[in-house]
C-alpha positions as CSV (number, residue, x, y, z in Angstrom):
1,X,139.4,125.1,59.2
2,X,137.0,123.7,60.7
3,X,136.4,122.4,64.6
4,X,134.4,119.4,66.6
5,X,133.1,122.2,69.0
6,X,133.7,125.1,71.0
7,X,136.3,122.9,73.5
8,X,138.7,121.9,70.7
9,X,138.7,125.5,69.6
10,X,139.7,126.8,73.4
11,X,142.2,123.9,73.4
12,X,143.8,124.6,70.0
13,X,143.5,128.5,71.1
14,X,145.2,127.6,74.4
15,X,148.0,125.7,72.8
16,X,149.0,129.3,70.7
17,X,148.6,131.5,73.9
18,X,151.0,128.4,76.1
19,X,154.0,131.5,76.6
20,X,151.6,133.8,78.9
21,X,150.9,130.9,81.6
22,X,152.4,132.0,84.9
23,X,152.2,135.6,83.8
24,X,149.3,138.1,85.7
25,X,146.4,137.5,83.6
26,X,142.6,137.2,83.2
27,X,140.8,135.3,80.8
28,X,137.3,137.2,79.7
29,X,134.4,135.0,77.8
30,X,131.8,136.6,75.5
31,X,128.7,134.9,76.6
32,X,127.6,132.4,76.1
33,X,129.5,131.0,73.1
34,X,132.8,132.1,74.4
35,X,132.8,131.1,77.5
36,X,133.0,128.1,77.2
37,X,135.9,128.4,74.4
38,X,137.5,131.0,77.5
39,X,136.9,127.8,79.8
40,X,139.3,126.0,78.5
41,X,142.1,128.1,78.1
42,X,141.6,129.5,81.5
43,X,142.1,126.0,82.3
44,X,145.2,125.4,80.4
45,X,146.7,128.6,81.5
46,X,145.9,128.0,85.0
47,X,144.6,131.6,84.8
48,X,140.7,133.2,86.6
49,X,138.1,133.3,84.1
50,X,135.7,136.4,84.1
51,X,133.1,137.4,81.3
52,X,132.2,141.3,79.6
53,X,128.9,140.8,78.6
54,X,127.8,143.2,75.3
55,X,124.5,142.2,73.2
56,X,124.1,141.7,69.5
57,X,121.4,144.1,67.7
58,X,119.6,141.7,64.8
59,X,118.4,142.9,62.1
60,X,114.7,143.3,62.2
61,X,113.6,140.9,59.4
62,X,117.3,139.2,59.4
63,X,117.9,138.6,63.3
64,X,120.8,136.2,62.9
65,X,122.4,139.4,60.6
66,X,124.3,141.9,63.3
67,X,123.6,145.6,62.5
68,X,125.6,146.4,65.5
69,X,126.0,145.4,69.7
70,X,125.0,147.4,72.5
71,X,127.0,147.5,76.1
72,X,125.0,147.9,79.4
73,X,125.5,151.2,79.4
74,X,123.7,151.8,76.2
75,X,126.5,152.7,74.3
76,X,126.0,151.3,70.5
77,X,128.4,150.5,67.9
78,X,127.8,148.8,64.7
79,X,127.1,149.3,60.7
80,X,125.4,153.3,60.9
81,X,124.1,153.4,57.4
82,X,122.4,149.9,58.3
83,X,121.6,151.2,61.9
84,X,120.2,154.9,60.4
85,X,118.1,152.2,57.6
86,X,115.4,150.5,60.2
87,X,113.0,152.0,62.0
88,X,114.3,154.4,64.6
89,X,111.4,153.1,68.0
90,X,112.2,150.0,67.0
91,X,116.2,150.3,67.3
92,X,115.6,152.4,70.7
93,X,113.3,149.5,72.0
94,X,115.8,146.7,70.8
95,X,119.0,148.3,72.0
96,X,117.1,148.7,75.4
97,X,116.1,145.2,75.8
98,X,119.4,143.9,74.7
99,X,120.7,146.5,77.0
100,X,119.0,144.8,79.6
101,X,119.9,141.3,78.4
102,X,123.5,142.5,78.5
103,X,122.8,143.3,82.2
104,X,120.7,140.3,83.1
105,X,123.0,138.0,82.2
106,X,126.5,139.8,84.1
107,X,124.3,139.6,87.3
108,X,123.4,135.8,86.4
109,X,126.8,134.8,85.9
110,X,128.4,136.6,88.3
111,X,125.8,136.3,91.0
112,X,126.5,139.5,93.2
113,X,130.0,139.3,92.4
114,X,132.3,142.0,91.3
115,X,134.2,141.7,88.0
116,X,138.3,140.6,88.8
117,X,140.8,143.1,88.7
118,X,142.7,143.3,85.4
119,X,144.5,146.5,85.9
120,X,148.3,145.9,84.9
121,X,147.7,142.7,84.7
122,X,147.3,141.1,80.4
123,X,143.8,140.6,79.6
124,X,143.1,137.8,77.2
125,X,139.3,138.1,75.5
126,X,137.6,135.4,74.0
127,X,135.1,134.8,71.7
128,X,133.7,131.2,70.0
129,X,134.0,133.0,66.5
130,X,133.7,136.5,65.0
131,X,131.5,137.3,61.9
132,X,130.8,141.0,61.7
133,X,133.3,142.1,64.7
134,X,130.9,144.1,66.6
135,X,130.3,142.5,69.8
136,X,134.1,141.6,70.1
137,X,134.9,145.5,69.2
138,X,132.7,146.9,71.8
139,X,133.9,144.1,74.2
140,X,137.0,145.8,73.5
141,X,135.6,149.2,74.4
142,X,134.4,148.1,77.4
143,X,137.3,145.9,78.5
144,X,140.0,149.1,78.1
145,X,138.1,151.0,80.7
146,X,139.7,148.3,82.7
147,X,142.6,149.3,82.2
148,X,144.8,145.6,82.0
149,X,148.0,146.5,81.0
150,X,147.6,144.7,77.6
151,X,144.8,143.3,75.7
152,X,144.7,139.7,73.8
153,X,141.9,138.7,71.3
154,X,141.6,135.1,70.6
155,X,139.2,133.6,68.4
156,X,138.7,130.6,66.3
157,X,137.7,132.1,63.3
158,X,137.6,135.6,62.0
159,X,137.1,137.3,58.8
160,X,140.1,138.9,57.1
161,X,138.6,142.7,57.4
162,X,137.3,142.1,60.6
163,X,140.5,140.9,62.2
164,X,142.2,144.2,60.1
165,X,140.2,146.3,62.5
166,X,140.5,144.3,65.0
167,X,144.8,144.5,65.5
168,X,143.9,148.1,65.8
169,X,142.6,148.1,68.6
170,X,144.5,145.5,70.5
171,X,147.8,144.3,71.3
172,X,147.4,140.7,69.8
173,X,145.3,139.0,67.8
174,X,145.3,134.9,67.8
175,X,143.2,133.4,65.4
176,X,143.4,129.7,64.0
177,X,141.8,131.3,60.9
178,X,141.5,134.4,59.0
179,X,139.4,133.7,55.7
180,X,139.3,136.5,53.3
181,X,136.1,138.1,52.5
182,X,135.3,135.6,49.8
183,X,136.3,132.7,51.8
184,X,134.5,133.6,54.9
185,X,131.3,130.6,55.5
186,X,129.2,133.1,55.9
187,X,128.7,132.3,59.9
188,X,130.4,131.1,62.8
189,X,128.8,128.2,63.1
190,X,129.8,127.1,59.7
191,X,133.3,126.6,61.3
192,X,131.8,123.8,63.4
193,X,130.5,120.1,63.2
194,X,129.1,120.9,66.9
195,X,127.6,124.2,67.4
196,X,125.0,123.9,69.8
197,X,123.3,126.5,72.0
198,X,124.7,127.7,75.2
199,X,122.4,127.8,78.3
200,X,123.1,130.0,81.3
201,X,123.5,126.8,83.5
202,X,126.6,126.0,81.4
203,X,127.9,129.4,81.8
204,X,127.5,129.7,85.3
């Protein structure tokens, strides 16, 4: 399946998610992707739109390759035996700086702000596409110690294994496609005929 951009996805997202409008409920974006996919359901739903921001660790020679994402509080999570492969200074230095990033960006966006209170309330999280399920799962992590009564992923596209690991951890998973391992493009943007980068302006 592919989509025109990262606004059809939200809209064809928001049409699957239509029974939790009116319910207590916060919509959270992955920047900067996400967002704007979380846009438009927040928008559908009639529901506030907040953001968790994690960072992707690249692979040293492969950057566009995920070895794993780091949260603002340094905590990492990602592929170990890839992780334990590169050299060690370099994965302190590049989980600090995306650390940082992670950081740099919530204060950005948010601009002094505080996050919105999720607590017994459902917390739908959104991402413009999922490839090695890192980022999302530690988005996860950090959106439990919220504590919102349940948690929703919803995604455009996300890889059979991925979205296995995925249920796990949540209460519901919508996707508008689950490729198996063979089918998956390979990348998110592969799912698109628009996937152009995200600025902070746009975010914000």
């Amino acid at each position: 399946m592919r989509f025109k951009n990262r606004r059809e996805a939200g809209l064809l997202l928001a049409e699957k998610l239509t029974s939790y409008g009116g319910t207590p409920l916060v919509i959270y974006g992955l920047p900067r992707g996400g967002v704007v996919t979380a846009f438009e359901i927040a928008k559908h739903l009639k529901a506030p739109l907040d953001i968790i921001c994690v960072r992707k660790i690249g692979h040293p020679n492969e950057p566009e390759f995920a070895l794993g994402a780091v949260a603002e509080d340094g905590h990492l999570l990602g592929d170990q035996i890839g992780l334990a492969a590169v050299d060690q200074s370099w994965l302190a230095k590049e989980a600090d700086r995306e650390r940082k990033e992670a950081a740099r960006r919530r204060e950005t966006y948010l601009q002094g702000r505080t996050g919105l209170p999720v607590k017994n309330k459902t917390a739908i999280l959104v991402d413009d596409g999922v490839a090695t399920g890192y980022t999302l799962r530690l988005a996860i992590r950090e959106l439990k110690h919220r504590h919102p009564k349940k948690i929703i992923v919803a995604v455009p596209v996300i890889p059979e294994r991925v979205a296995a690991l995925v249920r796990v951890e949540v209460d519901e998973l919508t996707a508008l496609d689950v490729p198996s391992e063979i089918d998956f493009l390979g990348a998110v943007g592969a799912y698109y005929e628009e996937f152009l980068p995200v600025n902070d302006d746009e975010v914000i």
